[in-house]
N, C-alpha and C positions, 0 to 999 in steps of 0.2 A: 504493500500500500504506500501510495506517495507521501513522505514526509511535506511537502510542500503544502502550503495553503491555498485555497481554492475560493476566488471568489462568489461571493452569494447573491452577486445580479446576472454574470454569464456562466459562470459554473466551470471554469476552466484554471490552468495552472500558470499563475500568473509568471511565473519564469520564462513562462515559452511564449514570446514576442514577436513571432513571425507575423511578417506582412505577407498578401495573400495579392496577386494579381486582377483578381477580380474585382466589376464590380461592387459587388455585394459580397461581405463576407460572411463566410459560414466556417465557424468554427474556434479556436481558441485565441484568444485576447487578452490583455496584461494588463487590471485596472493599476498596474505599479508603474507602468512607463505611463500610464495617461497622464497630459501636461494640462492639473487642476488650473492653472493659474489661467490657460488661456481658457478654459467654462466659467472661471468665477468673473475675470474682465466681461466675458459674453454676455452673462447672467445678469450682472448689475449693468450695466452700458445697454444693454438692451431695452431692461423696464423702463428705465431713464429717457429716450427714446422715443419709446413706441408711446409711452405711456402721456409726455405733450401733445401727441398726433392725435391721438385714439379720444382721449380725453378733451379735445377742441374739436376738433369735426363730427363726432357724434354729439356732444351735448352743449360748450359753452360756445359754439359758434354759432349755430342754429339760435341759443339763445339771444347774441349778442344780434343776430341780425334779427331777430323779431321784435327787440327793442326800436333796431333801428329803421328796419322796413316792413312794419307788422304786415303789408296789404299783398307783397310783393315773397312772402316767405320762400313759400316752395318754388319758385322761380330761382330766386339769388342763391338761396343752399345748392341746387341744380348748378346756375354758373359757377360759385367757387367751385365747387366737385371737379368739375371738366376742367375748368383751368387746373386748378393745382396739378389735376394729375397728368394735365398735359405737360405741364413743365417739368414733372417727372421721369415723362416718355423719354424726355432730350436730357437732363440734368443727370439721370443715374448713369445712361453712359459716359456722357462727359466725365463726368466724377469717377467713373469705372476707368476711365483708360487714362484720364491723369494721373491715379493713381498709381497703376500697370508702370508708367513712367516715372515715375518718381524714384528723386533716389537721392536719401540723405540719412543724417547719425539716427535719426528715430525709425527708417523702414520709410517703406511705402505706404503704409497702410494709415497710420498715429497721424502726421501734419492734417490731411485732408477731415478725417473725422475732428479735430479740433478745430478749424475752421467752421465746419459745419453746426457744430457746436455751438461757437461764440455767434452766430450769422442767425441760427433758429433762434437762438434766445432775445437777439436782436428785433427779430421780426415777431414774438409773440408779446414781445412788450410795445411794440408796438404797433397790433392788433387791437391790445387791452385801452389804447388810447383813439380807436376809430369812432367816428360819429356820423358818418355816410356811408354810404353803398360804395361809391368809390376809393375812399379810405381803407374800406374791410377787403375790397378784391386787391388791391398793391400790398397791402401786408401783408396777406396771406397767399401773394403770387411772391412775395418775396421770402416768407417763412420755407414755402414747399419748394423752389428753387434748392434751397442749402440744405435742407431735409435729406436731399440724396449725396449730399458730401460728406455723410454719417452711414448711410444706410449701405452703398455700394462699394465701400473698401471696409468697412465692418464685415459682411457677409465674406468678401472674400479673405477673411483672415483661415477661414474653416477651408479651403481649399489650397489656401498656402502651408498652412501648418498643422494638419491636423491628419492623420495617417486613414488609409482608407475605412480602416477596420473599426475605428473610433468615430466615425464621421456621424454616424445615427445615435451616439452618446450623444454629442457637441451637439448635434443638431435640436435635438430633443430637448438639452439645457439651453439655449437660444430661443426654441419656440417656446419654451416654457415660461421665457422673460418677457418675451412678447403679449402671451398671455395672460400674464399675473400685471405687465401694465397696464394692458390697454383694460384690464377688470379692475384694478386698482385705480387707476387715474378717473373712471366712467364713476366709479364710488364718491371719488375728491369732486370731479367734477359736476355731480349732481349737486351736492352741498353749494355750487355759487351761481344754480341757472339764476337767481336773483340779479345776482351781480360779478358777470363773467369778466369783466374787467382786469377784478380780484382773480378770479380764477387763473386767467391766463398769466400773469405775472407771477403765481405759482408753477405754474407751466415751464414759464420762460426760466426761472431759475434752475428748475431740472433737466432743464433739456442741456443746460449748461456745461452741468454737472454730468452728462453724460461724456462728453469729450476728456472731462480732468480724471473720471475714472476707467475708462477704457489707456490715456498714455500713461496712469500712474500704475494700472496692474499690470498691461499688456507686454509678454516677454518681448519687447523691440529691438534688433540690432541694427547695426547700420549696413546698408545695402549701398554706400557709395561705391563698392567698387566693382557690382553687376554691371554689365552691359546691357546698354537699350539703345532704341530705336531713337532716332533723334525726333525733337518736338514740332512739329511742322502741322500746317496745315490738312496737309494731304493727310498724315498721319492720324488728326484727331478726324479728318473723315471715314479713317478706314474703321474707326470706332463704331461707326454708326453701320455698320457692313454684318452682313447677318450672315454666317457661317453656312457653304455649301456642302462641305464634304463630311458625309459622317454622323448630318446632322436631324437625322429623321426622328430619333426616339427630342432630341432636344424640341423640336415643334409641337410634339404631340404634348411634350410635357407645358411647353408656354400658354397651348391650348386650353387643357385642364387647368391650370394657375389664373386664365383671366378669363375664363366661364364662373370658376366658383368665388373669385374676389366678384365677378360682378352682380352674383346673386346675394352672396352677402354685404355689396357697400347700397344696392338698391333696398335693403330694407333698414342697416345700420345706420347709415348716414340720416334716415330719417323718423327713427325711432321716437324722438321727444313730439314730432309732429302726430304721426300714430296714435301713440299715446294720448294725446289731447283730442284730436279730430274723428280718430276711426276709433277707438275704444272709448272718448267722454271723458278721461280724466282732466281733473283740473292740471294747474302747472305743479302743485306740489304734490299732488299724487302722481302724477307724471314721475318726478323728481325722485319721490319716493320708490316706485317700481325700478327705476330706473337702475337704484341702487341695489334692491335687491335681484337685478336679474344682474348686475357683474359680481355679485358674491357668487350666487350662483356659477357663474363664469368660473370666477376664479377657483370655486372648489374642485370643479372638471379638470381647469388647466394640470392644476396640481395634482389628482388622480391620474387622470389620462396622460398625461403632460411628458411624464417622468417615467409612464412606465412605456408609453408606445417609444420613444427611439431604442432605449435599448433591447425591444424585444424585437424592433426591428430589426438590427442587429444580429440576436442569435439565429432567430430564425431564416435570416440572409434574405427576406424580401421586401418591397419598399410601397410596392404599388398595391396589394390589400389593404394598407394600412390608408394611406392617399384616397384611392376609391371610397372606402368606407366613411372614411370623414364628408366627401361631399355630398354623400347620401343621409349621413345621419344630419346635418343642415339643413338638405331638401326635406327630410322628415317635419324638422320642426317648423320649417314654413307649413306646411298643409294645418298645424292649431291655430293661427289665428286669422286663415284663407274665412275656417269654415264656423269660428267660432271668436268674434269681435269681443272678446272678455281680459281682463286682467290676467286672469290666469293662463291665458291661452297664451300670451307675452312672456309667459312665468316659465310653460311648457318650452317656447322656441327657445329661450335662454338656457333651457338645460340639453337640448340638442344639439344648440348650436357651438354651446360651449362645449361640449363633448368631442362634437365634430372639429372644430377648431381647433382645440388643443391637439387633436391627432395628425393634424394636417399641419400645423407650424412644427411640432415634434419631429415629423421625418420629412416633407418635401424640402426644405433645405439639401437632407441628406441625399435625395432623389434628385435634384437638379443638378447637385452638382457630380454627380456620376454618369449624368447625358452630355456634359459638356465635349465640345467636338478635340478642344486644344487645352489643356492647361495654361501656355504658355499668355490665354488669351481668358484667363478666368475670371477675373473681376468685369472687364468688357462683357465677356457673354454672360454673366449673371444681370450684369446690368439689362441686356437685352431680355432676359428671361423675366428679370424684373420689373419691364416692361407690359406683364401682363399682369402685374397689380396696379402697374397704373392705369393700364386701357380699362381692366376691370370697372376700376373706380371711375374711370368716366364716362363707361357704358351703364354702370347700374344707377347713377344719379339722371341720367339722359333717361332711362327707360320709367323713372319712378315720374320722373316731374312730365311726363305726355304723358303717361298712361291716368296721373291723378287729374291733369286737366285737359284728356277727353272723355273720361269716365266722371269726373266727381267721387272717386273714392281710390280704396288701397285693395280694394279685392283684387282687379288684375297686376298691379304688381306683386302680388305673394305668388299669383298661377307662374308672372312671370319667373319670377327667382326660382320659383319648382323645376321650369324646365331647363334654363341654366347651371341649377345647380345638378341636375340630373344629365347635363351634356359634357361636363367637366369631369364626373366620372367615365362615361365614355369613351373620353378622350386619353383618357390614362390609359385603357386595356392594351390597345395595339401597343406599346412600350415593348423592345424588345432585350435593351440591352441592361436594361433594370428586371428583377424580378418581382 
């Protein structure tokens, strides 16, 4: 019998540290070589994050512009949506392939994410100072601009350094961060739809604070004496250039990724609205539900959250896990298609956090094993990334016509059903992921 000790999440002997050529690994893994520090920068740097985003566009932005354009609501939530995530479309690659470029004593990765940093905090404080419709669209085209000079060289720190075999750990403690903010911040941010102002300037202090904890844990060394492509023109267009060779499972995956962000940001994004119009709550019952369905959330994340990557992991496949989540989402849309109640808001919140948490858990780890190049990982993530932002401004496009040629939210939950039911889908055909 082995004197060695044997992990009690993968069940193997942590002495034997073989890397495995595969996609997907199946088989023995060493929680003793796992490099903690780069999950715990992920982990905090992440909530941090997601958690200003998450927490302004589903609830104190909507608030702040019903303050300021009560008549014109579901319209102007509609334009911001589409703008910010248009300038996502174009910002995460940029910020992905200057990153790619970069080359100083902190890495590639650390300068861009503090910039981004200092730029979001910038733009939410002065968000919390707008008093116009035009006011709210420049801050918050300026906010979401540097949003991706956090998001796109963050993600690809898990493809720079993080071994294939450990990828559905990391991945899993990343979406996990994701999850416990954007449920955590949705809690904070109920507490100021009064006076989002306030909120946002708490916001803007953590989003901060995500750049100063991601260079103060992140193992950074210096990269000045890699060789790169020089900075040109031509160059940052070749950024925008969507990979031919190789690239089939990589499509099918951007497909699934911006079918189920956009069933999910056509009913998130407009949840506080919901809430008031199509289910009768007032604004502080509103407020209230609101908080209790990211508890809700956040208890999933952290159930689900932690255990799907690494079960993805042992079990060496990526795409049940992915599928399943944008099913159990499409699920909980159908309680409040068919039933305009409290609770039926209460039910989507525990599907959807279920589903969520499973699908921030391991598509990280899935995408980034369809990539065609490594060489070219931050860029095609950004590309891939692409389809959270189409997402997001396909599902705010589809909620604001469907509610003003219908007069209600029935057809967008039918809609979000079949979205989110085309996103799994599109995952099956996946050939070089299991």
């Amino acid at each position: 019998m082995s004197q060695h000790p044997r992990s009690t999440v993968f069940n193997v002997d942590p002495n034997d540290d073989t890397l495995t050529t595969t996609n997907v690994v199946v088989g023995r893994t060493s929680l003793s070589k796992f490099n903690w520090r780069i999950a715990v920068a992920l982990f905090i740097a992440g909530i941090l994050w997601i958690g200003p985003y998450i927490g302004s566009i589903a609830v104190l932005l909507p608030a702040a512009v019903e303050q300021v354009a009560p008549a014109d609501k579901v319209q102007l939530v509609g334009v911001l949506g589409i703008l910010g995530a248009a300038l996502s479309l174009v910002a995460n690659i940029v910020f992905g392939a200057l990153s790619d470029l970069t080359r100083s004593r902190f890495g590639a990765r650390t300068p861009w994410v503090m910039v981004g940093a200092i730029a979001t905090a910038v733009g939410l404080f002065g968000l919390s100072t707008a008093q116009s419709p035009t006011a709210l669209i420049l801050w918050w085209a300026f906010y979401m601009l540097f949003l991706n000079s956090i998001i796109a060289p963050m993600v690809a720190v898990i493809s720079d350094s993080v071994p294939v075999k450990y990828r559905g750990t990391v991945s899993a403690i990343y979406g996990v961060s994701l999850t416990v903010g954007a449920s955590l911040s949705t809690i904070i941010g109920a507490q100021f739809v009064g006076t989002p102002g306030t909120g946002l300037v708490v916001f803007a202090i953590a989003t901060l604070a995500s750049g100063v904890v991601f260079a103060v844990l992140m193992p950074n060394r210096s990269n000045r004496d890699q060789p790169r492509a020089t900075l040109s023109a031509r160059e940052l267009l070749k950024s925008f250039s969507f990979p031919r060779t190789g690239a089939r499972d990589f499509y099918f995956a951007l497909g699934g990724k911006f079918f189920l962000q956009a069933g999910m940001f056509s009913i998130t994004n407009y949840q506080l609205y919901i809430l008031t119009d199509y289910i009768g709550l007032d604004t502080g019952g509103a407020a209230g539900l609101i908080a209790i369905s990211a508890t809700i959330t956040l208890g999933a994340s952290i159930l689900f959250g932690f255990i799907a990557g690494p079960l993805s992991d042992r079990v060496g496949r990526r795409k049940p896990f992915v599928i399943g989540a944008a099913l159990l989402i499409a699920i909980g849309v159908v309680f409040p298609l068919v039933a305009p109640f409290a609770w039926a808001m209460i039910a989507f919140a525990v599907f959807s956090g279920l589903g969520n948490a499973t699908f921030t858990s391991v598509d990280q780890a899935l995408n980034i094993e369809v990539l065609p190049d490594k060489a070219t990982a931050a860029k095609d993530l950004g590309l891939l990334n692409m389809a959270n932002s189409g997402g997001q401004i396909l599902g705010p496009v589809v909620t604001s016509v469907l509610v003003a040629s219908t007069g209600g939210y029935q057809a967008t939950f039918i809609a979000a059903f079949v979205m989110l039911a085309l996103a799994a889908g599109l995952i099956l055909p996946i050939r070089k992921v299991r």
